[in-house]
N, C-alpha and C positions, 0 to 999 in steps of 0.2 A: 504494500500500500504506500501512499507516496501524493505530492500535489503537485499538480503542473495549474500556472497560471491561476493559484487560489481554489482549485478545483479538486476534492478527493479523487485519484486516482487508484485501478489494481493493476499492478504490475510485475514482473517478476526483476529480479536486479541482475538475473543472467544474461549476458549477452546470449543473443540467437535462439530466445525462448518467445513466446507468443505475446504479439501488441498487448499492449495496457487497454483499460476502458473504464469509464468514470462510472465511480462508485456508484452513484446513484442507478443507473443502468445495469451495473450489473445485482444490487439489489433489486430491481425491479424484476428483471428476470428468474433472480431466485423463487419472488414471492410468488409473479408468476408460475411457478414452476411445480409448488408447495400446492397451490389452489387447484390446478392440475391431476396433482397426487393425490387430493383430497377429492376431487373431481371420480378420478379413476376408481376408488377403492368403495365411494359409495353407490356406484356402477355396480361393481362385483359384489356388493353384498345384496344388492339387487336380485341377483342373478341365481341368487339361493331358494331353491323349490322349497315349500312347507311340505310338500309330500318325503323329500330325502329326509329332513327333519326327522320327521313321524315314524320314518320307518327305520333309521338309528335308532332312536328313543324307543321302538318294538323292542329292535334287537337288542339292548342293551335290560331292557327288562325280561327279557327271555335269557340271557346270560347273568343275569343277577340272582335268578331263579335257580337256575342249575345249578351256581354256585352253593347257594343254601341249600337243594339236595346232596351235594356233595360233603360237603362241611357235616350236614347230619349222618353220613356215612361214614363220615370218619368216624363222630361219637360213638356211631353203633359199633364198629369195625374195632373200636377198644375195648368195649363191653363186653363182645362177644370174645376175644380174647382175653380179658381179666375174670371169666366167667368157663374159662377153660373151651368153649367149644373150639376155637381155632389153636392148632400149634403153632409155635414159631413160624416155620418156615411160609406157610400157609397167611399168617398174618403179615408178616414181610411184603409178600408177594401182593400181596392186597393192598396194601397200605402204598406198597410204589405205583401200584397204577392210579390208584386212589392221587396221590399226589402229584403225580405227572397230569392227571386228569385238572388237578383245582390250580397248577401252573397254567396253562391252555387257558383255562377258564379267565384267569386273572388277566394274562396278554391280549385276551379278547374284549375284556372289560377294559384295558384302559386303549386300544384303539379305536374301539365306540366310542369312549369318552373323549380321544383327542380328535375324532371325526365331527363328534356332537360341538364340540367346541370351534371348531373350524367354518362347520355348517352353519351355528350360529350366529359367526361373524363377531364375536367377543371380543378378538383380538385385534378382528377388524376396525370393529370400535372404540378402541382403545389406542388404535394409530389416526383414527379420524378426529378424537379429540385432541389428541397431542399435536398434530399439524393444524386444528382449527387455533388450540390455544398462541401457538407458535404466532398464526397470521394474524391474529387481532393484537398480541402483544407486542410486538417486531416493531413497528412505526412510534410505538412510545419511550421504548426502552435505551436504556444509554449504550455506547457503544459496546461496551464490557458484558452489559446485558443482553444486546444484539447477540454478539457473538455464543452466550451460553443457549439465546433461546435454539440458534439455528444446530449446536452442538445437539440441542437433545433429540432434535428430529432429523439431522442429516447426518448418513454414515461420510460419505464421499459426495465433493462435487467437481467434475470432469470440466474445465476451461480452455475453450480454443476459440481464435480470432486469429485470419488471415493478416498480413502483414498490410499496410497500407488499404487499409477498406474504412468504412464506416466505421461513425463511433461505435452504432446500436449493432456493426454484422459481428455479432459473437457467439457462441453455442455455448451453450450450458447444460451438463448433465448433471442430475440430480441422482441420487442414492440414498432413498428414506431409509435409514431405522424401522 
């Protein structure tokens, strides 16, 4: 960053690296860019059937259910062992499949639950507020604070401008968080 002519400029200090362009501009483009992203994402959450919904949310109480069959099978599967009907070997053998069985169950239960979570856009929501927060606070905040609002919503942002072009010909990629 740097001023030419009283004017904030971004620039790099390399020689043979990409024109500069005034700060303003290329905050505009940022914010731009942000409204965009905020744009995009409540698109796709759009785009979310209430039937997939419904039918996670089957599935997830159909595997919630087997679970608790299972779990009662174990209870039983000790009783009937501390009650002598099973021997060792025999309850072993039960009790592994038993257990491989309520693993399954569990890796099933929580990719329904990271489906259910995904389907319902929670997280979607959660970067739709942090980028609205970001746009409304951004224009008030001091430079310092500038700087942390764009930190909490952008990973990366990608700067290219021809040499010798216009102020505004510059591209800018964005990489939300």
């Amino acid at each position: 960053q740097g001023i030419s002519k009283g004017i904030p400029y971004y620039h790099c200090p390399k020689k043979g690296c990409s024109a500069g362009a005034k700060l303003a501009y290329v905050e505009e483009a940022l914010m731009d860019g942000l409204q965009r992203e905020l744009e995009h994402i409540a698109y796709q959450c759009q785009d979310v059937s209430a039937p997939a919904v419904a039918a996670a949310r089957e599935n997830l109480i159909a595997v919630e259910s087997e679970l608790k069959k299972a779990e009662r099978q174990r209870e039983k599967l000790f009783d009937l062992f501390e009650n002598d009907v099973y021997d060792l070997s025999t309850f072993q053998t039960r009790m592994a499949a038993l257990t491989e069985k309520i693993a399954h169950l569990h890796q099933a239960q929580e990719s329904i639950n990271s489906d259910l979570h995904r389907l319902s856009g929670a997280e979607n929501q959660h970067r739709m507020e942090r980028i609205r927060n970001a746009i409304e606070l951004y224009n008030s905040a001091t430079t310092a604070g500038k700087n942390l609002i764009l930190k909490g919503v952008i990973a990366q942002v990608f700067y290219s401008k021809p040499k010798k072009t216009k102020p505004k010909d510059f591209t800018l990629k964005i990489v939300v968080k």
